[in-house]
N, C-alpha and C positions, 0 to 999 in steps of 0.2 A: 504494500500500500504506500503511493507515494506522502510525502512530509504536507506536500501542498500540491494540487493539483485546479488550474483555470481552466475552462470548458469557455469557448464562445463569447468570452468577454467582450461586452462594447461601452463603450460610455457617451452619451450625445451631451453637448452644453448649446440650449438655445439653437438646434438644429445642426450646430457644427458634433461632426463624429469625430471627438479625440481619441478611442481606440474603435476597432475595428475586428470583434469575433478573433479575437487575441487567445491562444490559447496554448499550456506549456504543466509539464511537471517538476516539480523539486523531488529530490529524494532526499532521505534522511544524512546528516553530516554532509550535506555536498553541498559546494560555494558555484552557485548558477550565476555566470555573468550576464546584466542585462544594457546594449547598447544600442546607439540609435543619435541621433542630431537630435540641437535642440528643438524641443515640440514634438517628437515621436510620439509622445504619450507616456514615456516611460516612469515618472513624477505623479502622473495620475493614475498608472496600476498601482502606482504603492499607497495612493488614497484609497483604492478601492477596494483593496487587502485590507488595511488597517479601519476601515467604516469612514473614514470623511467622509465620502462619498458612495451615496450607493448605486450600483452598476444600470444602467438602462437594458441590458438584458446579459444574458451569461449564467454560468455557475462557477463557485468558488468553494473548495473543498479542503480543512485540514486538518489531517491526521483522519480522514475519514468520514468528517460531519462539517456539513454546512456551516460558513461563516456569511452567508447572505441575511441580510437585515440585520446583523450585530451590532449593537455602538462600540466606539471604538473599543472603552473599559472591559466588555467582554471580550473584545478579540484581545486586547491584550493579557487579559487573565487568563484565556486561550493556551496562551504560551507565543506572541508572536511579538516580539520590539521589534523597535524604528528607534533609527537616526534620519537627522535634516541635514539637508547642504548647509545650511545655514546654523550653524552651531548655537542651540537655544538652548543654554544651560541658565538657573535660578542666576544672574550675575553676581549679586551680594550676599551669596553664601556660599560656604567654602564646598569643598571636593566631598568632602566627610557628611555635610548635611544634604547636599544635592541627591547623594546616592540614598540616604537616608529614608529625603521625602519618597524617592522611590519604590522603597519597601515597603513605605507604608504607604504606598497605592495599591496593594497586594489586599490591604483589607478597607481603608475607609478611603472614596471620592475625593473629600477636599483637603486642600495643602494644608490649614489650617489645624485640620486634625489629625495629621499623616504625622507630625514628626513628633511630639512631646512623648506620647504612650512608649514609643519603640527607641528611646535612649536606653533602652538595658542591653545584659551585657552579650546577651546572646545574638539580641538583631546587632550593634553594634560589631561584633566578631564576623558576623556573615559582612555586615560593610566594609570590613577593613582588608577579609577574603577578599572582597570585588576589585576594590581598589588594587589591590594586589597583583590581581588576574591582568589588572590592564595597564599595568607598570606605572601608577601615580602614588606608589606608595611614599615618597616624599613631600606631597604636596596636598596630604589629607589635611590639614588645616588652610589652605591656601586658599581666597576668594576666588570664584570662579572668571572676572573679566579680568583678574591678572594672569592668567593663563596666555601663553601660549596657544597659538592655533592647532598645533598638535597635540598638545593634552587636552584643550576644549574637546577635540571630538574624539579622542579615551575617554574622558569624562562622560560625551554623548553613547559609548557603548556602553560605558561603568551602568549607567543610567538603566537601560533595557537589559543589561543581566539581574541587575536586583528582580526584574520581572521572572525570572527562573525560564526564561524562554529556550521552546525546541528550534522557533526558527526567529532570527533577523534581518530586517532589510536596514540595508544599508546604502545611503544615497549619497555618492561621494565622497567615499572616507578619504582619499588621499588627495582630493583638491585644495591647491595652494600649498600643499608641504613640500618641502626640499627633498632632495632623492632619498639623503636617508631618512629619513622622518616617514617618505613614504613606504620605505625598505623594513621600516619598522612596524609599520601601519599592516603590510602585509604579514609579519611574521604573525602578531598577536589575531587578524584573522584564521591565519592556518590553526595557531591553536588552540580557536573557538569551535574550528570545524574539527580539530582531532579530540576535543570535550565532547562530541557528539552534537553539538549546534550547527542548524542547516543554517547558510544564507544565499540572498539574495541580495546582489549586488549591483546598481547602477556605475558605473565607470566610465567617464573620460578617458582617461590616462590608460591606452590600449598595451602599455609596457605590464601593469597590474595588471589588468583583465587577460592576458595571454597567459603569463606567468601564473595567475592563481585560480583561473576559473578550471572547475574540470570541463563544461558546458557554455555555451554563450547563446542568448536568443538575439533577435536582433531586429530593432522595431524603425518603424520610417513611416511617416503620417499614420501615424497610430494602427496600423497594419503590422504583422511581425512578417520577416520578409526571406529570414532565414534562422535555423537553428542548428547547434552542432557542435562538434571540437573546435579546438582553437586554429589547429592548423584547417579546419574546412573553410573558418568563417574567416581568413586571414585570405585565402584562396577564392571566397566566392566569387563571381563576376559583379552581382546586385549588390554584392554590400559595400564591393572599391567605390563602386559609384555612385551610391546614398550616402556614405559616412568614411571609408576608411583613406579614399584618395588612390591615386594611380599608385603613389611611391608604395602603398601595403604590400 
């Protein structure tokens, strides 16, 4: 049984089709590359995954059972985090409380009431684990907008492991980091997928997506237009010509 499985996804906005009967499997622990120019649509599968958005027709299946009509809180209690391109951590609170409030989305809604209950010492010990897992273990008191754009978005995975997720999408993790930052960006995904965590992956940066996807799909006006190994989708004729360039 695949991790996740789309059937025929479409999405319309106000008549415009941003996807187009899209449809693709994850398997479990495996990192599926998802690429495409910008406006593919690829931004609005991962709304449509995670409930921002619900689908104008399609099915969407994980671990077995529908996640059509979910809000987002249950797809995430589901077992499935998101990261943003856009690194949206609590800005004035540190590393240590951002992860925090996240654990305590695991039982109550509002921020308000997410962090005070779960200072003890045993949620605390699983946060300091997270942190751990995503190499910010020096920077567990540090406010989050003195970060770093590379720890920002550690910080943005630290975040959706407190959710105890089987699968995460990940939208742009190594945009804007220097080679090694993104060299490092990669390792600590490999050893989310050798924990047993599936992801999915939006990528630019065709040096990562080659390098770590086992699979790549590949979308263009919201249509997927090709799927496959990396050495097929490096080779296709439609995808030099939609996104990758003569030189691929």
């Amino acid at each position: 049984m695949p991790l996740l499985e789309v059937r025929d996804l479409s999405k319309e906005f106000d008549g415009l089709r941003a996807l187009d009967k899209v449809s693709f499997q994850l398997e479990e622990a495996e990192i599926l590359g998802m690429i495409g120019p910008n406006g593919a649509g690829k931004t609005t599968l991962f709304n449509l995954i995670t409930g921002i958005f619900p689908p104008s027709s399609g099915e969407m299946e994980f671990r077995g059972e529908s996640i059509l009509d979910r809000k987002p809180h249950q797809i995430s209690h589901l077992g499935i985090g998101r990261t943003f391109q856009i690194v949206r951590p609590f800005q004035n609170l540190d590393v240590e409380t951002n992860v925090l409030v996240a654990c305590g989305h695991r039982f109550y809604p509002s921020l308000l009431k997410s962090v005070s209950p779960f200072r003890q010492p045993e949620i605390l010990a699983e946060v300091q684990s997270i942190i751990a897992r995503t190499g910010l273990g020096s920077y567990t008191k540090q406010v989050a907008r003195t970060l770093p754009l590379g720890f920002k978005k550690r910080l943005e995975i630290a975040r959706a492991l407190a959710l105890h997720p089987h699968l995460l999408l990940l939208d742009e993790p190594s945009a804007g980091l220097r080679f090694e930052e993104s060299a490092q960006m990669m390792e600590l995904i490999r050893q989310l997928r050798d924990q047993g965590i599936g992801v999915l992956l939006i990528e630019h940066n065709m040096h990562v997506v080659m390098d770590l996807c086992r699979r790549i799909v590949v979308l263009d006006h919201g249509s997927k237009i090709a799927e496959g190994f990396p050495e097929e989708i490096r080779s296709n004729r439609q995808v030099i010509q939609a996104y990758l360039g003569e030189e691929a």
